[in-house]
PDB file of N, CA, C and O in Angstrom:
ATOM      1  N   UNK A   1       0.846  -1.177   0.000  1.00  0.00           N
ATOM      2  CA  UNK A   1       0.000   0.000   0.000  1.00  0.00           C
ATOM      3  C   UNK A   1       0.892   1.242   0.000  1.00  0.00           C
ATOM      4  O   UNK A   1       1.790   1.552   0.783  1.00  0.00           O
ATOM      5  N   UNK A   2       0.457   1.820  -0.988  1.00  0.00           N
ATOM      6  CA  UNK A   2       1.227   3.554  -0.768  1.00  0.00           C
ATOM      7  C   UNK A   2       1.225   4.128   0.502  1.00  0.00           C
ATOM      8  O   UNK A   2       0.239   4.566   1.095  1.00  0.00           O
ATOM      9  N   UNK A   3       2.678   4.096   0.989  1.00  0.00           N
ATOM     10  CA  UNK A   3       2.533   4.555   2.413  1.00  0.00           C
ATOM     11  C   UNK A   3       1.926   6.085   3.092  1.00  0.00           C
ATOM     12  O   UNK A   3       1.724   6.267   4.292  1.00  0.00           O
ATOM     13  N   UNK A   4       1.727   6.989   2.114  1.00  0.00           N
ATOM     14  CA  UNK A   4       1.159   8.136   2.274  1.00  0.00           C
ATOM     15  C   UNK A   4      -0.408   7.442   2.465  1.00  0.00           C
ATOM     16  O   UNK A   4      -1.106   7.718   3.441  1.00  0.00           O
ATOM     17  N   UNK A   5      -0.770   6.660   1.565  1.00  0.00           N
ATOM     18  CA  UNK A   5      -2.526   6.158   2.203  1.00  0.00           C
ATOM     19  C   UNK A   5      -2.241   5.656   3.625  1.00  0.00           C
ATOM     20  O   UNK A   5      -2.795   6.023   4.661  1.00  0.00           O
ATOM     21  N   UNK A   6      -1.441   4.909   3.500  1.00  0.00           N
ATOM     22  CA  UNK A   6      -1.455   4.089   4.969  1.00  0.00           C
ATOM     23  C   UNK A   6      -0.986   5.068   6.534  1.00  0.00           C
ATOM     24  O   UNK A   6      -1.348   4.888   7.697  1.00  0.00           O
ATOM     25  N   UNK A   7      -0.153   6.002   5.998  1.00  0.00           N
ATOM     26  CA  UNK A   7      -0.109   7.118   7.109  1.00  0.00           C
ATOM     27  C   UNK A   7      -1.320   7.894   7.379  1.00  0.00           C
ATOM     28  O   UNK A   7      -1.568   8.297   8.516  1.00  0.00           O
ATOM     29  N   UNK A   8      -2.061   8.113   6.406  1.00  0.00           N
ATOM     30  CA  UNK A   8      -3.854   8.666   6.190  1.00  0.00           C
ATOM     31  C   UNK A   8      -4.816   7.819   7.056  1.00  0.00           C
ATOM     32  O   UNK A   8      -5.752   8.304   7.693  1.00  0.00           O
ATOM     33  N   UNK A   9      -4.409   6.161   7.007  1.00  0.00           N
ATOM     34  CA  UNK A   9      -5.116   5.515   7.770  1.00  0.00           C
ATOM     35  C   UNK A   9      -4.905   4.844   9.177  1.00  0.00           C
ATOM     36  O   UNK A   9      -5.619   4.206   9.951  1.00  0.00           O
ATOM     37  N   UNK A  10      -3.638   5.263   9.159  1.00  0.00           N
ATOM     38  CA  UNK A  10      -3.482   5.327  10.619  1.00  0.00           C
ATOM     39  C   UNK A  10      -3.949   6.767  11.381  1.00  0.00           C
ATOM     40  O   UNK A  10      -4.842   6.663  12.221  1.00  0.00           O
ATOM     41  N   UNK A  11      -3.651   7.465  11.244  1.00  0.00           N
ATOM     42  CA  UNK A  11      -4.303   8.626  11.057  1.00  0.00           C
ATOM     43  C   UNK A  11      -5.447   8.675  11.510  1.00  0.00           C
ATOM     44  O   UNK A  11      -5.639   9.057  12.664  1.00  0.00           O
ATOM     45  N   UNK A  12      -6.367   8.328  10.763  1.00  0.00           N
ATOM     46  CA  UNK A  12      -7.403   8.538  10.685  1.00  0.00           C
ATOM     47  C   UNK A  12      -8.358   7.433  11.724  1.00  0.00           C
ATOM     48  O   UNK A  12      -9.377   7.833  12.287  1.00  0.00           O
ATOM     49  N   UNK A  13      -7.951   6.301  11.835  1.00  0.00           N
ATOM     50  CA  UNK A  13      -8.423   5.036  12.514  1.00  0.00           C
ATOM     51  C   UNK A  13      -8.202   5.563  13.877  1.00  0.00           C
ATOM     52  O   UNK A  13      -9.214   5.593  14.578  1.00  0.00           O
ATOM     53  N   UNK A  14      -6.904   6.061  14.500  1.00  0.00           N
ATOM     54  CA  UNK A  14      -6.288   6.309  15.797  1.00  0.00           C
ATOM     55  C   UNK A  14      -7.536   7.799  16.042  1.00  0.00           C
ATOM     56  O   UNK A  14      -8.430   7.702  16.882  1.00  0.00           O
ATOM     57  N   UNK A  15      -7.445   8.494  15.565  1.00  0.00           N
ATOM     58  CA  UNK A  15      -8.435   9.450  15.879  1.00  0.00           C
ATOM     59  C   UNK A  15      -9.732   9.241  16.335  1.00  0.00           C
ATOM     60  O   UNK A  15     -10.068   9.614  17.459  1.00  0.00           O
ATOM     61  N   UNK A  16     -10.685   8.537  15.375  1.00  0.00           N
ATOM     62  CA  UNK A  16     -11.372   8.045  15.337  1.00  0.00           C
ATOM     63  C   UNK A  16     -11.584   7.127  17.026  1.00  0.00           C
ATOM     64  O   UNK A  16     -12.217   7.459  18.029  1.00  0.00           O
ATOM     65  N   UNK A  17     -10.968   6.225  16.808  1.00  0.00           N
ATOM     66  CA  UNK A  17     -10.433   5.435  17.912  1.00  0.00           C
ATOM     67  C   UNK A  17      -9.958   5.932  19.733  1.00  0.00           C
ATOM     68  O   UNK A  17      -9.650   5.345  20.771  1.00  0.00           O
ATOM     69  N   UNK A  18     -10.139   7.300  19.279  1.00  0.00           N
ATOM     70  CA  UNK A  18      -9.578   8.265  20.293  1.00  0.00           C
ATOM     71  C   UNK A  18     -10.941   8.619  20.722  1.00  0.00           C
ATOM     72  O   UNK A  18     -11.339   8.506  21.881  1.00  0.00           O
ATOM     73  N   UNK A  19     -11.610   9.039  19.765  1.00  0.00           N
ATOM     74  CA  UNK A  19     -13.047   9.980  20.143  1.00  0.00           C
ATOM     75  C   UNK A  19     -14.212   8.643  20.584  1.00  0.00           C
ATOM     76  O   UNK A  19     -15.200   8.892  21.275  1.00  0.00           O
ATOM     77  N   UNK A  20     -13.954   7.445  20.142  1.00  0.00           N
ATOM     78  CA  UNK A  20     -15.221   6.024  20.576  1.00  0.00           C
ATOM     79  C   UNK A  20     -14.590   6.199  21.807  1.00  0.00           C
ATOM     80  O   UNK A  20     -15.328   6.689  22.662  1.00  0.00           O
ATOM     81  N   UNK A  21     -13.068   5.863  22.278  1.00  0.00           N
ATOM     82  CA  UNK A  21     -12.846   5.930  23.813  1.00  0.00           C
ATOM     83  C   UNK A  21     -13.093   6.793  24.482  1.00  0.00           C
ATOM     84  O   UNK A  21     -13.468   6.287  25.540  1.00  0.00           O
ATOM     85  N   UNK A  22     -13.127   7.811  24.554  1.00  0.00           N
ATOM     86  CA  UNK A  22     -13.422   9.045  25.122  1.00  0.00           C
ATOM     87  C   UNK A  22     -15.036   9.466  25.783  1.00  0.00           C
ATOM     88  O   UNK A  22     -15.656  10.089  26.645  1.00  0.00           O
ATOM     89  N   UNK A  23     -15.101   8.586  24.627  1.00  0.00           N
ATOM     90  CA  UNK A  23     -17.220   8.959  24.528  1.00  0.00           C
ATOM     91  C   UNK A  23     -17.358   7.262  25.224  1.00  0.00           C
ATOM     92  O   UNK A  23     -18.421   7.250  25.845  1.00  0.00           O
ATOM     93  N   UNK A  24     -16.840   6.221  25.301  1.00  0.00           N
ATOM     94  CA  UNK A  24     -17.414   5.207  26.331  1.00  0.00           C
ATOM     95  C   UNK A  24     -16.690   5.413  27.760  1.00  0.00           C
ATOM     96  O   UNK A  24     -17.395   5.260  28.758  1.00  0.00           O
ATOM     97  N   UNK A  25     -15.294   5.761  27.930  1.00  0.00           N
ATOM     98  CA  UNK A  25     -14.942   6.546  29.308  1.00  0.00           C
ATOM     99  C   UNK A  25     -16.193   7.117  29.932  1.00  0.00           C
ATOM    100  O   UNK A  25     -16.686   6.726  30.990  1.00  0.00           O
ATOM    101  N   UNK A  26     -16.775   8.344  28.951  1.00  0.00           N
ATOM    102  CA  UNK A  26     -17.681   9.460  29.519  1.00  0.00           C
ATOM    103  C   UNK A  26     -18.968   8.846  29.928  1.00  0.00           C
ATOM    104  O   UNK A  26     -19.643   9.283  30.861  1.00  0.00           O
ATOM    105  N   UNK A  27     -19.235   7.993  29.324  1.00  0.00           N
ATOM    106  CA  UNK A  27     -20.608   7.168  29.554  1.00  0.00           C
ATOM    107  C   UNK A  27     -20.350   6.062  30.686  1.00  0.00           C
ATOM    108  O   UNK A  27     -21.336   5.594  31.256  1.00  0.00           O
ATOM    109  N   UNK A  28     -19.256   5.690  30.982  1.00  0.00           N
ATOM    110  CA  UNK A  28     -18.879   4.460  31.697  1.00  0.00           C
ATOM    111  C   UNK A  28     -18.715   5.414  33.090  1.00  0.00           C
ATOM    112  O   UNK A  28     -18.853   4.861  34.182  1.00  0.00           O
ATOM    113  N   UNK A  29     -18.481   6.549  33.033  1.00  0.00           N
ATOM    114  CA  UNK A  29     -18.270   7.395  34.279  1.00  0.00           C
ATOM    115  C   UNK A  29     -19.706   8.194  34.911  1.00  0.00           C
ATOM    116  O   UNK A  29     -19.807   8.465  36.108  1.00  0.00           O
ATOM    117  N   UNK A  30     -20.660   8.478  34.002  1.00  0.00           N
ATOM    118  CA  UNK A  30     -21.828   8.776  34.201  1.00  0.00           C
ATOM    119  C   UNK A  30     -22.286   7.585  34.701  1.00  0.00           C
ATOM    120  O   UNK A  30     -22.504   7.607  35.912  1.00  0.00           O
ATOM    121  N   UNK A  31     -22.430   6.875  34.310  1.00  0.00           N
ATOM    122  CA  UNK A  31     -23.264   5.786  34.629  1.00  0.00           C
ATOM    123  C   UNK A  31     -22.697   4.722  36.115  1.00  0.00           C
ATOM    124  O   UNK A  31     -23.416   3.873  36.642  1.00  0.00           O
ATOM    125  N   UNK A  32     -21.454   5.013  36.493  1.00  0.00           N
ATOM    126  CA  UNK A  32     -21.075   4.377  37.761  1.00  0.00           C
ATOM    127  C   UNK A  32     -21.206   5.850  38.880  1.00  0.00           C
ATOM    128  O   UNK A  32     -21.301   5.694  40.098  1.00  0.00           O
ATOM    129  N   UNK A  33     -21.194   6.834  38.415  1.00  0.00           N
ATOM    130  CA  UNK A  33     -20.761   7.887  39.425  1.00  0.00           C
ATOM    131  C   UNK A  33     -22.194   8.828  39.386  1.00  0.00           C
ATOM    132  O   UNK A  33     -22.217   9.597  40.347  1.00  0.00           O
ATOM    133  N   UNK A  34     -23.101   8.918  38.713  1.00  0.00           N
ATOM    134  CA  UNK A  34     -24.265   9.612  38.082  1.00  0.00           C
ATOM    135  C   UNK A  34     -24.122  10.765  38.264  1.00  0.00           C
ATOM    136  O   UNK A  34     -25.012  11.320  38.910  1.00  0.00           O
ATOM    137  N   UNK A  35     -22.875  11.651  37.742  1.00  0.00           N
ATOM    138  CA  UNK A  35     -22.137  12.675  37.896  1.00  0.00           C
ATOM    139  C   UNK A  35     -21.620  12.961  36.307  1.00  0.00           C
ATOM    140  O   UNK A  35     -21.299  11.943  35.693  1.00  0.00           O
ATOM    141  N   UNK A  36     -21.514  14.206  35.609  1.00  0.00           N
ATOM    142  CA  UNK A  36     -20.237  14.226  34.561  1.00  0.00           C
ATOM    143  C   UNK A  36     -18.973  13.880  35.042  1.00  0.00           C
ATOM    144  O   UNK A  36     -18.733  13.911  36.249  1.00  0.00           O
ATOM    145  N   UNK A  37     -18.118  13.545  34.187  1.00  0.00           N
ATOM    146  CA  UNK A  37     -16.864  13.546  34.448  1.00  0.00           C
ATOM    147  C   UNK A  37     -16.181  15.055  35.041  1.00  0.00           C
ATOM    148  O   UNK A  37     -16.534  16.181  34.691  1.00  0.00           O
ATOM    149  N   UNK A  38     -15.379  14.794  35.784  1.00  0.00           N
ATOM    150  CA  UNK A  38     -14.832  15.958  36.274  1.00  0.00           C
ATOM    151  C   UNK A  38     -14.047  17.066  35.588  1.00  0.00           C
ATOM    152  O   UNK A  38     -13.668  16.598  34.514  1.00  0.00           O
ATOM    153  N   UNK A  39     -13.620  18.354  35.724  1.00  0.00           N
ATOM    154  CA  UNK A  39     -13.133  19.378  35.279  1.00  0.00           C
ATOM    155  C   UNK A  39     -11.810  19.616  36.177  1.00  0.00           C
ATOM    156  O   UNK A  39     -11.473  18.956  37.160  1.00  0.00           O
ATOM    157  N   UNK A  40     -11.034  20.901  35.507  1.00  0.00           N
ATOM    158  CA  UNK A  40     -10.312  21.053  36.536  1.00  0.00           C
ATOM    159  C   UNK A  40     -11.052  22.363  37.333  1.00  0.00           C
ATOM    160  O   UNK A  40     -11.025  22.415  38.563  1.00  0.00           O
ATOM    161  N   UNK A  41     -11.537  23.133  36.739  1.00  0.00           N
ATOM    162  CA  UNK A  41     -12.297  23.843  37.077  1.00  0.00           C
ATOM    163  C   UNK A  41     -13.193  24.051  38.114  1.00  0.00           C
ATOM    164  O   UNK A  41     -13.703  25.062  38.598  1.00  0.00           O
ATOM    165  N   UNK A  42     -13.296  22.444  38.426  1.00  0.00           N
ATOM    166  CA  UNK A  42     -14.718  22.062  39.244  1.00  0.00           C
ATOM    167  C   UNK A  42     -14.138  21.655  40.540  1.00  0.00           C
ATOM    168  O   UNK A  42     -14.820  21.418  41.537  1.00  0.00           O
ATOM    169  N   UNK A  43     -13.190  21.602  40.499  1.00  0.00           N
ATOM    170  CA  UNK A  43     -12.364  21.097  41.487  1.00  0.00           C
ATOM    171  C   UNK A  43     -12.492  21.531  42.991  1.00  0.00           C
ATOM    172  O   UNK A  43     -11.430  22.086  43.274  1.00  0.00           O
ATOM    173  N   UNK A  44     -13.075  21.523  43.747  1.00  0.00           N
ATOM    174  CA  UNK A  44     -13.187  22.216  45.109  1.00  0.00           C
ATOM    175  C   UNK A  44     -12.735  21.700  46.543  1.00  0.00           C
ATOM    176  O   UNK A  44     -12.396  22.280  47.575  1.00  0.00           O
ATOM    177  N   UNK A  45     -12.864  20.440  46.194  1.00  0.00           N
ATOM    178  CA  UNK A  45     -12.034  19.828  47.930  1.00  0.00           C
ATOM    179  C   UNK A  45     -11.138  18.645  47.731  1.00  0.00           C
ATOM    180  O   UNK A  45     -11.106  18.302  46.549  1.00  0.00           O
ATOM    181  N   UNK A  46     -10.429  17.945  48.501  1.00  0.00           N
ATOM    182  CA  UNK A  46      -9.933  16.421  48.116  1.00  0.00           C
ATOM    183  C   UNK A  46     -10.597  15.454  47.408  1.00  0.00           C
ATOM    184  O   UNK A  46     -10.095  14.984  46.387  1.00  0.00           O
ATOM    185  N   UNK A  47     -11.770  15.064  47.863  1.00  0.00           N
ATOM    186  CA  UNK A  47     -12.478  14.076  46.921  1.00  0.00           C
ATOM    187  C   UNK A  47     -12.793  14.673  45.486  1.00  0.00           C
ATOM    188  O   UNK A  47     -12.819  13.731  44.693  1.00  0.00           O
ATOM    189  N   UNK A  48     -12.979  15.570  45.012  1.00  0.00           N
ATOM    190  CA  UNK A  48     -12.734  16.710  43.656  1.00  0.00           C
ATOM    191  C   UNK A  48     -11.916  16.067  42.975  1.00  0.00           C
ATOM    192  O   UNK A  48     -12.142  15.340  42.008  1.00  0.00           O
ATOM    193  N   UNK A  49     -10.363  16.474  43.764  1.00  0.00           N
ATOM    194  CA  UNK A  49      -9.279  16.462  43.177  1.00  0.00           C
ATOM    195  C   UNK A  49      -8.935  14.825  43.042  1.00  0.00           C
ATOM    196  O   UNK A  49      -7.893  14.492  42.477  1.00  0.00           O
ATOM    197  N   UNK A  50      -9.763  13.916  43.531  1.00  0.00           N
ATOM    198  CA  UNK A  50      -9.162  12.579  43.446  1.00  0.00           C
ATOM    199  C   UNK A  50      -9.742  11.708  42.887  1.00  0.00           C
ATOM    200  O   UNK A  50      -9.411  10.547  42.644  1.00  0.00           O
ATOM    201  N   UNK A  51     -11.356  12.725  42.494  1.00  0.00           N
ATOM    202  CA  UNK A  51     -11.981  12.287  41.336  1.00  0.00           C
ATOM    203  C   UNK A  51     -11.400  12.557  39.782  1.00  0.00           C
ATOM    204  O   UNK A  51     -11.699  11.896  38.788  1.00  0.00           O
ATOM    205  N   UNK A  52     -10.318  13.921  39.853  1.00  0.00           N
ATOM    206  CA  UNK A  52     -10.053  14.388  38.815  1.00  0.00           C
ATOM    207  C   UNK A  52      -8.606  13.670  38.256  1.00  0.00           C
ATOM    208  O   UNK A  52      -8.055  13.770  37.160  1.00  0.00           O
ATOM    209  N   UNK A  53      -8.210  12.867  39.542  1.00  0.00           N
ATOM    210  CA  UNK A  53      -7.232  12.346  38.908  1.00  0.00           C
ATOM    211  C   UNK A  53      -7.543  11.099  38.528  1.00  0.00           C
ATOM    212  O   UNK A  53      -6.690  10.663  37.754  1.00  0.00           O
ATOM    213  N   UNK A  54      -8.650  10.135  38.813  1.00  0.00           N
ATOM    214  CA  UNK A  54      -8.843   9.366  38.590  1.00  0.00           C
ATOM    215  C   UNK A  54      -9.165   8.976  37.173  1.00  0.00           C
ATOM    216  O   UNK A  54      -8.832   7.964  36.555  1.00  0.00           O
ATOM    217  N   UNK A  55     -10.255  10.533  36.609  1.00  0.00           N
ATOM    218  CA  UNK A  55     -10.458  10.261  35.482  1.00  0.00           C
ATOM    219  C   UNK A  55      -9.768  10.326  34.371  1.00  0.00           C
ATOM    220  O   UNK A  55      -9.907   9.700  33.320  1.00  0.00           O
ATOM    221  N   UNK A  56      -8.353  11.835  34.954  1.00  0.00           N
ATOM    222  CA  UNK A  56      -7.402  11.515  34.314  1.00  0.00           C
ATOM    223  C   UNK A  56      -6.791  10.278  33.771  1.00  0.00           C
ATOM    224  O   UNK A  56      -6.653  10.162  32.553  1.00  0.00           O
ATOM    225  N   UNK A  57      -6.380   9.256  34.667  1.00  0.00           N
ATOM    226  CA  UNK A  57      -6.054   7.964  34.335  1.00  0.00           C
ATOM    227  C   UNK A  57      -6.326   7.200  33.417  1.00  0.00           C
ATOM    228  O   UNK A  57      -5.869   6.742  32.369  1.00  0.00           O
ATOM    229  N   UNK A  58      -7.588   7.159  34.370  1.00  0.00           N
ATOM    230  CA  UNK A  58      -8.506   6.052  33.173  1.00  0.00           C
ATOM    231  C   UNK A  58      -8.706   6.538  31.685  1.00  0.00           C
ATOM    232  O   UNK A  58      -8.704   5.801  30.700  1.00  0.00           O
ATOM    233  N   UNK A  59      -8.913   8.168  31.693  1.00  0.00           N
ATOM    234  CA  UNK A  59      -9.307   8.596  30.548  1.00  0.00           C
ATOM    235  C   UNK A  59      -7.939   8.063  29.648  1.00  0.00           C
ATOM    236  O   UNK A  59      -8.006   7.412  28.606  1.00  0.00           O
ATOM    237  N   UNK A  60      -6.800   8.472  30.269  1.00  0.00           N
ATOM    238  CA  UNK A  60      -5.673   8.507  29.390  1.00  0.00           C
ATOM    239  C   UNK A  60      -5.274   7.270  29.018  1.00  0.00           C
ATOM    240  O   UNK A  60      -4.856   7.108  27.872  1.00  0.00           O
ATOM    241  N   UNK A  61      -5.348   6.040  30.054  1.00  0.00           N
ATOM    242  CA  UNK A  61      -5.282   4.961  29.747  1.00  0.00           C
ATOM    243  C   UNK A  61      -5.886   4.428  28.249  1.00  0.00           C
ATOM    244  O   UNK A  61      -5.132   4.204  27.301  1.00  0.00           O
ATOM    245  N   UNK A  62      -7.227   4.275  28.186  1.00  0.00           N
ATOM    246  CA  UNK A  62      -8.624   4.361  27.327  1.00  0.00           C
ATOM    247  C   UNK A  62      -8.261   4.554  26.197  1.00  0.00           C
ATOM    248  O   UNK A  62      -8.477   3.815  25.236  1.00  0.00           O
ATOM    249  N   UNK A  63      -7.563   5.758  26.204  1.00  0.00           N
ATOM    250  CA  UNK A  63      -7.320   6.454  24.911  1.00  0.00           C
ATOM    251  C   UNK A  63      -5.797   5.796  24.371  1.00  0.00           C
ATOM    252  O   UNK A  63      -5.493   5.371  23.257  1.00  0.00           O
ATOM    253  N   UNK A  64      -5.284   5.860  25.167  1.00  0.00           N
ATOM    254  CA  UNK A  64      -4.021   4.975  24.423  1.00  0.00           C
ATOM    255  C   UNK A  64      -4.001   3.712  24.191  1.00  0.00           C
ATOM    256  O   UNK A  64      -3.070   3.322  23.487  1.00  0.00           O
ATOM    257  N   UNK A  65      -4.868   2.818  24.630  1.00  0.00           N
ATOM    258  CA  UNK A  65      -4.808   1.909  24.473  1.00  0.00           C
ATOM    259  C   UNK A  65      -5.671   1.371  22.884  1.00  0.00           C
ATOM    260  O   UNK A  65      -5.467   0.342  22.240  1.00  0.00           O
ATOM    261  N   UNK A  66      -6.571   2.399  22.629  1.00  0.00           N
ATOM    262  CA  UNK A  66      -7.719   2.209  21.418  1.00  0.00           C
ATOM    263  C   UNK A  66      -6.861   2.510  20.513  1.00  0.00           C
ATOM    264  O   UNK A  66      -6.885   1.909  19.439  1.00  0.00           O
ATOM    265  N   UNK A  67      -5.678   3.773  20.839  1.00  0.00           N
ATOM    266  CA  UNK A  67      -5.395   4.411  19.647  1.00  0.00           C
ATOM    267  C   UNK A  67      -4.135   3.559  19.482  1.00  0.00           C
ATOM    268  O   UNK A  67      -3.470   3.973  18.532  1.00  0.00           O
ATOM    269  N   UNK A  68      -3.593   2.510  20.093  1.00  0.00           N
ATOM    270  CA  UNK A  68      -2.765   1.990  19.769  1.00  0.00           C
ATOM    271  C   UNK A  68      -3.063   0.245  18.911  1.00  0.00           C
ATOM    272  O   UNK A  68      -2.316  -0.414  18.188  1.00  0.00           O
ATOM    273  N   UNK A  69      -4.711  -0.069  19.497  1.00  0.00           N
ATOM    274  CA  UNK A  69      -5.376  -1.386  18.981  1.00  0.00           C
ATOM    275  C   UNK A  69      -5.284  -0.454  17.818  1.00  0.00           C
ATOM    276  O   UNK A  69      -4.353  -0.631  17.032  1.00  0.00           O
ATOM    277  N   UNK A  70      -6.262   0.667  17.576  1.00  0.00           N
ATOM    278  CA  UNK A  70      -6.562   0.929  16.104  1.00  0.00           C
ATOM    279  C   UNK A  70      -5.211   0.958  14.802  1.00  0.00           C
ATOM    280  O   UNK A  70      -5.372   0.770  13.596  1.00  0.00           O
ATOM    281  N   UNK A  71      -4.169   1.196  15.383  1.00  0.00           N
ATOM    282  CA  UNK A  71      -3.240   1.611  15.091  1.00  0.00           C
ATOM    283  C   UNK A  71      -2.402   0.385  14.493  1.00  0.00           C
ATOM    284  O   UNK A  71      -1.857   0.498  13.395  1.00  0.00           O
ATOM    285  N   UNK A  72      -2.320  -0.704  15.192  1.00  0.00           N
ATOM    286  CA  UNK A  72      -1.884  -2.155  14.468  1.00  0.00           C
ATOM    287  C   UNK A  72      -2.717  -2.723  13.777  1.00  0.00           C
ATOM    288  O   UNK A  72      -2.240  -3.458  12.912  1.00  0.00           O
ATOM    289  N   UNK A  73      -4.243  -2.633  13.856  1.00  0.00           N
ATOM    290  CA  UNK A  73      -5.094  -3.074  13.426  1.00  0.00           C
ATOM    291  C   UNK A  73      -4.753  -2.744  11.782  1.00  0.00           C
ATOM    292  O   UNK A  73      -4.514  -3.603  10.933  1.00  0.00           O
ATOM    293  N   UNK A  74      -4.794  -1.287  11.568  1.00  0.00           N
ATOM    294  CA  UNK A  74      -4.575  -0.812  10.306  1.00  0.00           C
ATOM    295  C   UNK A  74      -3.438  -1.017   9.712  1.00  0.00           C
ATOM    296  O   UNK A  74      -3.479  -0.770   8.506  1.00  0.00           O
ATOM    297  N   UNK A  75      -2.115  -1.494  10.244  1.00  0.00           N
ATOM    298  CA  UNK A  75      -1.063  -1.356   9.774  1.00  0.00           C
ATOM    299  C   UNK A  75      -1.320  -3.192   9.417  1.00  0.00           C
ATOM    300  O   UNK A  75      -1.119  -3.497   8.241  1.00  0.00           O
ATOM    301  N   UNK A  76      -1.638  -4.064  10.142  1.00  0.00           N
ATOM    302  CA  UNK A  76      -1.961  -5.056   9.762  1.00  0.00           C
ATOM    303  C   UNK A  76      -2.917  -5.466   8.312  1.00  0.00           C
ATOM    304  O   UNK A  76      -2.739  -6.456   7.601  1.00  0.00           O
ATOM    305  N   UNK A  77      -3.694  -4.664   8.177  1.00  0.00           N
ATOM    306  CA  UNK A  77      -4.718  -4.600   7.159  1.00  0.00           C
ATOM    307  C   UNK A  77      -3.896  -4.063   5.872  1.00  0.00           C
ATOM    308  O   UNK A  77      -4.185  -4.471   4.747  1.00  0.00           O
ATOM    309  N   UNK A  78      -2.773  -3.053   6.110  1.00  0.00           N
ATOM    310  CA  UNK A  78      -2.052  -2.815   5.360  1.00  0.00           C
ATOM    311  C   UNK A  78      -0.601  -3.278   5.012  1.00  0.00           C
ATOM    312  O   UNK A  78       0.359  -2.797   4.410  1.00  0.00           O
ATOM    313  N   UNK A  79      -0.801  -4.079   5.469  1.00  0.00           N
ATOM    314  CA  UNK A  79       0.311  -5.227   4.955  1.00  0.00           C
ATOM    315  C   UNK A  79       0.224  -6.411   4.571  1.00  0.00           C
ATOM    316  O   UNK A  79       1.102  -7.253   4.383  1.00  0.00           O
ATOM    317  N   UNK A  80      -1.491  -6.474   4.394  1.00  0.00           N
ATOM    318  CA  UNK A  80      -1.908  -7.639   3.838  1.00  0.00           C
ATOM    319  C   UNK A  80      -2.464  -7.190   1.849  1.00  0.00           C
ATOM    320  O   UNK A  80      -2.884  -8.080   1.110  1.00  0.00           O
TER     321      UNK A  80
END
């Protein structure tokens, strides 16, 4: 595959792949906490701040981990 397509589709898959995690994080956090996800903004006492790091985590976790499945996924597809 022309590697300029295949940089397009990694690209594009990892993004993609970024915004499904992000949006089931956000729903997976509503729905255990029946709260939005936290801000930094919002931040007002210890439990705030230890909600905010939490979601940090997980969020960041989430996201690297999709954008890195999506990411072999495509390079696999493109080497076939």
């Amino acid at each position: 595959m022309n590697p300029l397509v295949s940089r397009l589709l990694v690209g594009s898959a990892t993004t993609a792949a970024a915004v499904v995690a992000k949006r089931a994080v956000e729903f997976g956090w509503e729905r255990a906490t029946g709260d939005t996800p936290p801000t930094a903004d919002r931040v007002e006492d210890d439990q705030g701040l230890r909600d905010l790091l939490i979601w940090a985590a997980v969020l960041t976790a989430s996201v690297t981990l999709a954008r890195k499945l999506a990411k072999s996924g495509v390079e696999r597809f493109a080497d076939d």
